[in-house]
Structures are given as structure tokens and as C-alpha cells.
C-alpha positions in Angstrom: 0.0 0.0 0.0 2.9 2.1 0.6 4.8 1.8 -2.4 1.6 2.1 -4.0 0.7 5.5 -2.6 4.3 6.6 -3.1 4.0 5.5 -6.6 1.3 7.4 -7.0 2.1 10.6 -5.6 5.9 10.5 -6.8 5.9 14.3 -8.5 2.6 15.4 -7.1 4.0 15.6 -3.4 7.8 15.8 -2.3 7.3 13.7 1.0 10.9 13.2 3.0 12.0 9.3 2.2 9.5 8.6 -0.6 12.2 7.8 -2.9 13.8 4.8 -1.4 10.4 3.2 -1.4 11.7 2.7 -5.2 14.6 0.2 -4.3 13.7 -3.2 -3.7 16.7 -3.7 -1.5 14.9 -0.9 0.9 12.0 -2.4 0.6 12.6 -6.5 1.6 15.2 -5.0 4.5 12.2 -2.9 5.7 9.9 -5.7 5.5 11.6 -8.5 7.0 12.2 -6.4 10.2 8.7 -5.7 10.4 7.6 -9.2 10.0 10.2 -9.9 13.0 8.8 -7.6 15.2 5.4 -7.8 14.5 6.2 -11.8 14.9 8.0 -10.8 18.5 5.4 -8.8 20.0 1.4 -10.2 18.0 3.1 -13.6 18.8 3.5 -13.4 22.5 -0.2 -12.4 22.8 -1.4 -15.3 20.2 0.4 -17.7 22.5 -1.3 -16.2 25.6 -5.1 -16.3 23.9 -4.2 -20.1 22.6 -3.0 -20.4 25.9 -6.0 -19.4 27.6 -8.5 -21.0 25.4 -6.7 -24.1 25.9 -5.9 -24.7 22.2 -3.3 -27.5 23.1 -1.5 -29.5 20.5 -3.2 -33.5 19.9 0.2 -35.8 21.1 -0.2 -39.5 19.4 1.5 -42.1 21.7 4.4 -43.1 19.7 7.1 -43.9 22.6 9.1 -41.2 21.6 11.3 -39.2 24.2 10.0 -35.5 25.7 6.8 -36.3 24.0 4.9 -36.1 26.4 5.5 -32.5 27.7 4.9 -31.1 24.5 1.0 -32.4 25.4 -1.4 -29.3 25.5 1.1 -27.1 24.2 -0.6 -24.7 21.9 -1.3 -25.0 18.6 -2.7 -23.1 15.3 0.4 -20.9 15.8 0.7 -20.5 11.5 -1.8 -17.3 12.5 1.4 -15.9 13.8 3.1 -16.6 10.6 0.6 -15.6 8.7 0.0 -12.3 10.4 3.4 -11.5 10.3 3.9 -12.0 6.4 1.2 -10.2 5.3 1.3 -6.8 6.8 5.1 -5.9 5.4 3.6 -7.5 2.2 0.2 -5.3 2.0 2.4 -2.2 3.3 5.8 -2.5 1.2 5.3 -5.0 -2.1 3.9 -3.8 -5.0 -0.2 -5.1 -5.2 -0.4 -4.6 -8.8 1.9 -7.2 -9.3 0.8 -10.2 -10.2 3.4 -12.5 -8.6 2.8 -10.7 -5.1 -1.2 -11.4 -5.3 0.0 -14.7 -5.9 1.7 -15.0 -2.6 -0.8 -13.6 -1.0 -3.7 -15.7 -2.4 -1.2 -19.2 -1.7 -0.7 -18.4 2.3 -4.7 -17.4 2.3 -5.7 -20.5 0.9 -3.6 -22.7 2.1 -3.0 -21.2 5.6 -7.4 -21.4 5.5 -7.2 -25.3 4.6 -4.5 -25.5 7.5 -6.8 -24.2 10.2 -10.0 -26.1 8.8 -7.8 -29.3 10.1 -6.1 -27.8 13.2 -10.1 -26.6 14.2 -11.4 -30.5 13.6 -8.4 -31.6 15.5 -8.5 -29.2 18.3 -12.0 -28.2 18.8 -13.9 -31.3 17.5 -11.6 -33.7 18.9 -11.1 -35.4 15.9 -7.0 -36.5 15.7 -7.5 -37.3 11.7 -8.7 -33.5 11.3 -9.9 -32.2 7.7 -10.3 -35.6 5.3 -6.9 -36.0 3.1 -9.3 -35.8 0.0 -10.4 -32.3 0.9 -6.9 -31.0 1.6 -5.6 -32.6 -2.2 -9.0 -30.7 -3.5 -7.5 -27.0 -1.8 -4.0 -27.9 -3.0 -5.0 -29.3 -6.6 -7.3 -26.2 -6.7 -4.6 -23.8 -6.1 -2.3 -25.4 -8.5 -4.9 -24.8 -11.2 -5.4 -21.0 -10.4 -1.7 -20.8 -10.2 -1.2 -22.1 -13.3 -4.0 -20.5 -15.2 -2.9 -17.0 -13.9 0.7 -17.7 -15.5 -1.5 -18.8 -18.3 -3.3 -16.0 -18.5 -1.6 -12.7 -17.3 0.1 -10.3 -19.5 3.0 -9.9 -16.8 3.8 -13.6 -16.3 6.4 -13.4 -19.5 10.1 -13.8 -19.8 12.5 -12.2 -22.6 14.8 -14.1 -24.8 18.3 -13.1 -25.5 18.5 -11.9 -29.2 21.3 -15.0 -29.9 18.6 -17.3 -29.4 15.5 -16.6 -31.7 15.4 -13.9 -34.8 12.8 -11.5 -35.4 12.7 -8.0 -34.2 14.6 -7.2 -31.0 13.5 -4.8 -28.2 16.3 -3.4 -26.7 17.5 -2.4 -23.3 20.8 -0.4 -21.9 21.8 -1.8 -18.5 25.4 -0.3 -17.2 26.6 -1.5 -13.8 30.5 -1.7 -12.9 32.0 -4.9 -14.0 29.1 -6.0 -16.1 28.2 -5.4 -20.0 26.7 -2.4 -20.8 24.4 -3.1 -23.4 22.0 -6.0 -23.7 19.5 -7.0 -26.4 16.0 -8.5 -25.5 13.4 -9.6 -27.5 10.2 -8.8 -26.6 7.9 -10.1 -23.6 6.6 -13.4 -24.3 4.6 -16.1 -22.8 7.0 -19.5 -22.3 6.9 -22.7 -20.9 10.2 -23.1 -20.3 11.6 -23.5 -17.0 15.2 -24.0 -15.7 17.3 -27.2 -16.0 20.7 -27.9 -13.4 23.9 -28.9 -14.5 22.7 -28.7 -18.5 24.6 -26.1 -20.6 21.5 -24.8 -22.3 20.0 -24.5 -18.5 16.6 -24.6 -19.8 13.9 -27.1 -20.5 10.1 -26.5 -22.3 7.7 -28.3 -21.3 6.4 -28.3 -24.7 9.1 -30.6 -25.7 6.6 -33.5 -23.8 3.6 -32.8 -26.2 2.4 -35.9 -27.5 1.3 -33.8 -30.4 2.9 -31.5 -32.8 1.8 -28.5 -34.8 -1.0 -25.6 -33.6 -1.5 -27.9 -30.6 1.6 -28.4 -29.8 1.6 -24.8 -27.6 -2.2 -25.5 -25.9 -0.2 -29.3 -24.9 2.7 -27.8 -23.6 0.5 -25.7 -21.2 -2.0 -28.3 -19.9 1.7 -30.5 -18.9 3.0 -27.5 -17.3 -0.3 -26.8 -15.0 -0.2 -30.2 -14.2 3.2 -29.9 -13.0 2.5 -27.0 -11.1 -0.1 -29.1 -9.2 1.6 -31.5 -8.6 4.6 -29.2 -7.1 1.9 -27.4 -5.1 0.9 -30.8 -4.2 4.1 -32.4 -3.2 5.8 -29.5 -1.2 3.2 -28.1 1.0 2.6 -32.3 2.0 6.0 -32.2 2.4 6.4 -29.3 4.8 3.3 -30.8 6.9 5.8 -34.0 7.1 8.6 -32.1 8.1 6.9 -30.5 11.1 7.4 -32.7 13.7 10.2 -31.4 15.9 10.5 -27.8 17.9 12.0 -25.7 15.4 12.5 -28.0 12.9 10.6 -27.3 9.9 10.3 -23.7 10.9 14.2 -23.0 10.5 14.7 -25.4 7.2 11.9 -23.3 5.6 13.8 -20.3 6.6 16.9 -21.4 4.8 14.7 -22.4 1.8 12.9 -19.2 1.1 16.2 -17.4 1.6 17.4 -19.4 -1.1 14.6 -18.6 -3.5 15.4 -15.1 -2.6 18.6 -15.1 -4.0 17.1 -16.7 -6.6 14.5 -14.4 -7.4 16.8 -11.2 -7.3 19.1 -12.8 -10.1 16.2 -14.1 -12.1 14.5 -10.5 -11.9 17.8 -8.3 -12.8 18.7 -7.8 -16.5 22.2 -7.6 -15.3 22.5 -10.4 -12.9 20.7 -13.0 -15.7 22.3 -11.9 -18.3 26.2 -12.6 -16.2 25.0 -16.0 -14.7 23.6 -16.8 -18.4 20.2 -17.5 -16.4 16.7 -16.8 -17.8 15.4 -12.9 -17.1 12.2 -12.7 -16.0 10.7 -9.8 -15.7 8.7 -8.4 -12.7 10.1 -11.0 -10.3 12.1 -8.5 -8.8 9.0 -8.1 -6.1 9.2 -11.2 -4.7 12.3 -10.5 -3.1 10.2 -8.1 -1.0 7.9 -10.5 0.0 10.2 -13.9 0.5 12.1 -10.9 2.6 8.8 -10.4 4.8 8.4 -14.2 5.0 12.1 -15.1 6.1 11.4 -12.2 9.0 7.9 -13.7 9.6 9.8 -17.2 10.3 12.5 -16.5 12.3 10.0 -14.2 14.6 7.5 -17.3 15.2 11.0 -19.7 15.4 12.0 -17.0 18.6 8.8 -19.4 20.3 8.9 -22.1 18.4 12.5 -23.3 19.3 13.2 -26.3 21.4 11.3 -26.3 24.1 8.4 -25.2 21.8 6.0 -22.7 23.4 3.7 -22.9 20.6 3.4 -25.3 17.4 2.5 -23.7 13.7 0.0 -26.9 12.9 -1.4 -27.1 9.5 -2.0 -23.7 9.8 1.7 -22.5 9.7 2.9 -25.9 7.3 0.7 -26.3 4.5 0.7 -22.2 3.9 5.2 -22.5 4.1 4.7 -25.2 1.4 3.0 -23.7 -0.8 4.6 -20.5 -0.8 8.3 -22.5 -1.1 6.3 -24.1 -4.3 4.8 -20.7 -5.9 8.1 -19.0 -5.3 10.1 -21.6 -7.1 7.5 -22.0 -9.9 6.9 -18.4 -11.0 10.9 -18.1 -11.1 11.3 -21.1 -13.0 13.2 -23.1 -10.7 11.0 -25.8 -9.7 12.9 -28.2 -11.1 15.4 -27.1 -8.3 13.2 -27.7 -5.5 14.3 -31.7 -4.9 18.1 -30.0 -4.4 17.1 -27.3 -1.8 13.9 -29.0 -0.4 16.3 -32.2 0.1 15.6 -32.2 3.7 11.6 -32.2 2.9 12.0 -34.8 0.0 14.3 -37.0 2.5 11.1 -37.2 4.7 8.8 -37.3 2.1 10.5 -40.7 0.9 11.3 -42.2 4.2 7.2 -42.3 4.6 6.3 -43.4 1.3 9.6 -46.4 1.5 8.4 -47.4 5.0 4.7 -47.3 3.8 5.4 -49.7 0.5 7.9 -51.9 1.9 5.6 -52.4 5.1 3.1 -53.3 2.4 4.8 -55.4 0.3 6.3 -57.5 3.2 3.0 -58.0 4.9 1.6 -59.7 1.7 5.1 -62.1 1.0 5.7 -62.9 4.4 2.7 -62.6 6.8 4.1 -59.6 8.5 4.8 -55.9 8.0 8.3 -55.2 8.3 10.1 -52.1 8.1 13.1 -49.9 6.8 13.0 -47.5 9.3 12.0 -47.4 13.2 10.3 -44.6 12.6 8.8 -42.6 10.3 8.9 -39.4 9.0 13.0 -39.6 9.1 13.4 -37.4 11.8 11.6 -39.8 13.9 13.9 -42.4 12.7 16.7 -40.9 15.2 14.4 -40.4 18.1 14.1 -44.6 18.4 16.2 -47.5 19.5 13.9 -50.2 20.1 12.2 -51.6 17.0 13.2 -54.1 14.2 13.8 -52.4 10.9 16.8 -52.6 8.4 18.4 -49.2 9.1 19.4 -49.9 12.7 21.5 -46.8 12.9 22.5 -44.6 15.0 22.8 -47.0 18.6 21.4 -44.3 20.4 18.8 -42.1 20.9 19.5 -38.8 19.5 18.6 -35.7 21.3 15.9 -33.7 19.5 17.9 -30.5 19.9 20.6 -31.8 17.8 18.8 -33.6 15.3 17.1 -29.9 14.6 20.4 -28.3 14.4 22.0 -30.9 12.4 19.0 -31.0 9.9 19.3 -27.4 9.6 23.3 -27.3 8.9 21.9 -30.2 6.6 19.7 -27.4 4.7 22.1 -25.0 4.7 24.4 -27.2 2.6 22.1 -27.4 0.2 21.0 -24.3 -0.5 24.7 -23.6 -1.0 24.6 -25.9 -3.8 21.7 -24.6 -5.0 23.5 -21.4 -5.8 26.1 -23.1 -7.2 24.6 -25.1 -9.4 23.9 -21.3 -11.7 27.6 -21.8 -12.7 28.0 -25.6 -12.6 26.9 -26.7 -15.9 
């Protein structure tokens, strides 16, 4: 709203300031401080209303260590989050954008899906919560208006360099020290082309999978895109749900992943930056960096109570609206193809469930009996156990949960180091 008002008074009124409202850098600094502080000081009083009103978090007997006094502890604390990310957002992004609305619309619907199932589980007494049907239908759902809005909107383009298609270039004069001065775009176009790792060209089309050829062709490569995009929304926000099952865990590793895709959106959303790492431009990006910057503050305000020993837990609430902003964010940058590299940690307990689940299966029908590859699952859980038969009998002890936070984290960190590095490694 700021930026907006600035915007529009810029010449009309000479207000002290108004001008830096024009740098993003300003504006995600300015933003992720006040989604920490707003996290700091609206989260204490959440936790003391949750508190009151006894909304404690459901605790499954599963044997594990300090379980038990994490009982009543309250829950639904992803209001926090939310709160948090949406006031720099509204204040210091740019709402005409269409990659910011998107943002906004993921952690409504999502975060709205979240608290359906936390208010089943808490209120109604139901441990299942919201049905798993009805939680694919809100995350199928916003795949598809995801993908029709990238369909759809004039913004949601990309430009070419001239060395890679003919026809009439647009062109654009960038000078920065230590960087070309001059570089020739085409104009905006709609793509399907996302970003390949470790390839030269550093680019894949999804239109290249069309089963059929000619005016088609296009209309095909779209309806396999969108159905990726679903299934990315799909798989990631399940994924962070997964993940959050320690004090701080999922929390800090999301943290680290939507700094990542910060980075990531600044070099895909400068004309200068692209065009050095050879990455591809795409325009109007540049705004998400203001609000991945007012998420990254949001998280690390709610992980100042959400650390080991956890005085509150995000629930569905908090997980499935992380997940599916980590997905947007990596989609509308075309990096989504990046996500099993910097999202290891939620792939790694993504496929510990889905292993122990089939093996389980499979064993049960060939020899009589379930068996299993892990003591426990999600992973995490896997380190929490002793007792148990399963094939990976390692590590001989119980492992503190503290450290199997911090070591996931360093774990993450690692990762998104890669991540970066994998825009030269090719």
C-alpha cells in the first residue's frame, strides 16, 4: 500500500523518504524487520489467547522421548506466521503485481485449509482432522489457479536473448560496474520453459513432452505445465506438513529455503545479474524479493517461540501455507525443477514415509508380517528410536531432539549452497 501511494504521488508531493520506497533492497530490508517484530510482539499475545482457550496441540503415543510435555502445548500458531507476512507484504510489495497477489492468495488459501484441520483436531476432537481428499482438492485447486494466472496474465512473460531466436529485438541499456553495458532482448513473451541444473542450455520446455505436434503443440505444452505445477503445489506443502514434527524444525529449514529462493528471485528479476549468470530474465520477479524478505522475517519471529522447548506449534495452519509458498516461489521463477536440491531435507522425509509405507506393504503380503526400513517414520523420527526391528538400525542411540534440529538445519544450509552453485556448474 505504501509503495503504491508513493507510486502514485511520486511528482505530485515531495514527502521526506519517498524515494527509497523505489529500491527493492529498501523495501525486503524494511519488511523482514517488520515481520520480525510484529512476529516478537502479536506472537506473545497469540500464545497467551491459545493459551487461555486451551488450544493444546493432539500428542499421538508413539514412545518417543519429551513427547509427552509437548501435550497441550498450543497450537494453530501459522496465524502468527501468517500475520506476520502479510502486513510488510500489503504495506511495502507492489499489489499490482501479479506475482505478489499470488503470494498472497497461496498463504490465504492454504494457511485457510490449515486451520479447517487444526479446528477439527483441536476443537472437534477429531485426531484425523480435515479428510486427506479435501486437503488434495485445496491444493489441486490452487495449483490450477496458479497455473491459469501464469497462463493468462500479460505480466507472467520472460524475454529471450536476441542469440537465441530472430525476429525484431526490443532493446534495453543496462550499465553497472564490472558488467556489460548493453544487452538485447526480445520482446515479452509467454514461455513454458523452466530451468534445468547442471545442462549447458540450462533450460527445459515443457512443450518438448507434447504428444502432439503443430497448432497444438503450444495449448499441450501448457495443460503438462499446469499439471506440473499441481503437482509441485501438491508435493511440497505435504512435504512441509511432514517435516513439522520437531520444535523448530521445519520452521528453521523453511527459513533457509525461502532465503534461497530469494537469491534466486533477485538474479532471475535483474537484466544484469541473468544476463552474467547466463540465467533466464524474467521480468517483474524483482517483487518477490520483498515478499520472500517479509516471509524469512515472519519465520524467524515465530522460530524465537517455536524453538526447542516449543512454546507454541505452527499446525497445519503454519505448514501447508510455508509449502506452498516455497512451491509458488520456485515456480513463478522457473526453478521448480530445483526444488528436490534445496527442499532435500523435505524430499528426504517425504520418501522415508512413502519407503516405509510400500515396503511395510509389500512384506506383509510375502511374508505374513509388516516389516520395516525405518524405526520410525517421518525420518526425523527415525533418530528419536532404538527399540524396533527395521533394516536401518543406525544410529545405537537415541539422538537428542535439539541436535537432530540443528543438524538438519546445517543439513539445509548445505544445500541451498549448492543450490547457488549449481547457476555456474553446468
Amino acid at each position: 500500500m505504501l509503495y503504491n501511494l508513493f507510486e502514485y504521488l511520486n511528482g505530485k508531493i515531495d514527502f521526506p523518504g519517498m524515494g527509497l520506497f523505489k529500491y527493492i533492497s529498501f523495501r525486503a530490508i524494511s519488511a523482514s524487520i517488520l515481520s520480525l517484530l510484529i512476529a516478537l510482539f502479536v506472537g506473545k499475545k497469540i500464545i497467551k489467547t491459545l493459551t487461555k482457550k486451551q488450544i493444546g496441540e493432539t500428542i499421538r503415543e508413539l514412545g518417543l522421548e519429551g513427547e509427552q510435555q509437548k501435550k497441550n502445548s498450543p497450537t494453530m500458531g501459522g496465524i502468527i506466521i501468517l500475520i506476520s507476512f502479510l502486513v510488510p507484504t500489503l504495506l511495502l510489495a507492489d499489489l499490482t503485481n501479479v506475482y505478489v497477489i499470488l503470494m498472497i492468495i497461496t498463504a490465504l488459501w492454504l494457511g485457510f485449509v490449515g486451520f479447517i484441520d487444526d479446528y477439527i483436531k483441536v476443537f472437534k476432537k477429531n485426531k484425523q482432522g480435515l479428510s486427506g481428499k479435501f486437503k488434495i482438492i485445496g491444493q489441486v485447486s490452487l495449483g490450477l489457479v496458479v497455473g491459469l494466472t501464469l497462463y493468462f496474465s500479460d505480466q507472467a512473460v520472460i524475454r529471450v536473448p536476441s542469440s537465441q531466436r530472430g525476429g525484431e529485438a526490443r532493446p534495453e541499456i543496462v550499465s553497472q560496474q564490472g558488467f556489460s553495458d548493453k544487452i538485447t532482448f526480445f520482446k515479452e513473451e509467454k514461455s513454458t520453459k523452466t530451468t534445468i541444473p547442471f545442462f549447458k542450455g540450462n533450460e527445459f520446455d515443457y512443450s518438448w513432452l507434447s504428444p502432439v505436434g503443430g497448432k497444438w503443440e503450444e495449448l499441450a505444452g501448457w495443460i503438462i505445465y499446469i499439471a506440473v505445477i499441481i503437482f509441485v503445489v501438491t508435493a511440497v506443502s505435504n512435504s512441509t506438513n511432514l517435516t513439522d514434527g520437531l520444535d523448530g524444525l521445519a520452521t528453521g529449514i523453511s527459513a533457509i529455503e525461502v532465503a534461497t529462493l530469494g537469491v534466486l528471485a533477485y538474479v532471475s528479476g535483474n537484466i544484469i545479474y541473468s544476463n552474467y549468470l547466463n540465467i533466464m530474465y524474467i521480468p517483474y520477479t524483482g517483487e518477490l524479493v520483498i515478499v520472500l524478505a517479509a516471509f524469512i522475517g515472519a519465520l524467524i519471529g515465530f522460530l524465537w517461540y517455536n524453538s526447542y522447548p516449543a512454546q507454541v506449534f505452527m499446525g497445519d495452519t503454519g505448514s501447508l501455507a510455508i509449502g506452498g509458498i516455497i512451491a509458488v516461489s520456485a515456480i513463478v521463477i522457473k526453478k521448480e525443477l530445483l526444488i528436490p536440491i534445496f527442499c532435500g531435507i523435505l524430499l528426504a522425509e517425504s520418501l522415508s514415509v512413502i519407503i516405509q509405507t510400500s515396503y511395510f506393504k509389500y512384506t506383509r503380503i510375502k511374508y505374513g508380517a509388516g516389516r520395516r526400513v525405518f524405526r520410525m517414520t517421518p525420518l526425523h523420527h527415525h533418530f528419536q528410536k532404538i527399540d524396533g526391528d527395521a533394516l536401518i538400525r543406525i544410529p545405537k542411540r537415541i539422538i537428542p531432539e535439539a541436535k537432530i534440529v540443528t543438524r538438519f538445519w546445517i543439513i539445509a544450509i548445505l544445500l541451498a549452497v549448492f543450490t547457488l552453485i549449481t547457476l555456474k556448474i553446468r
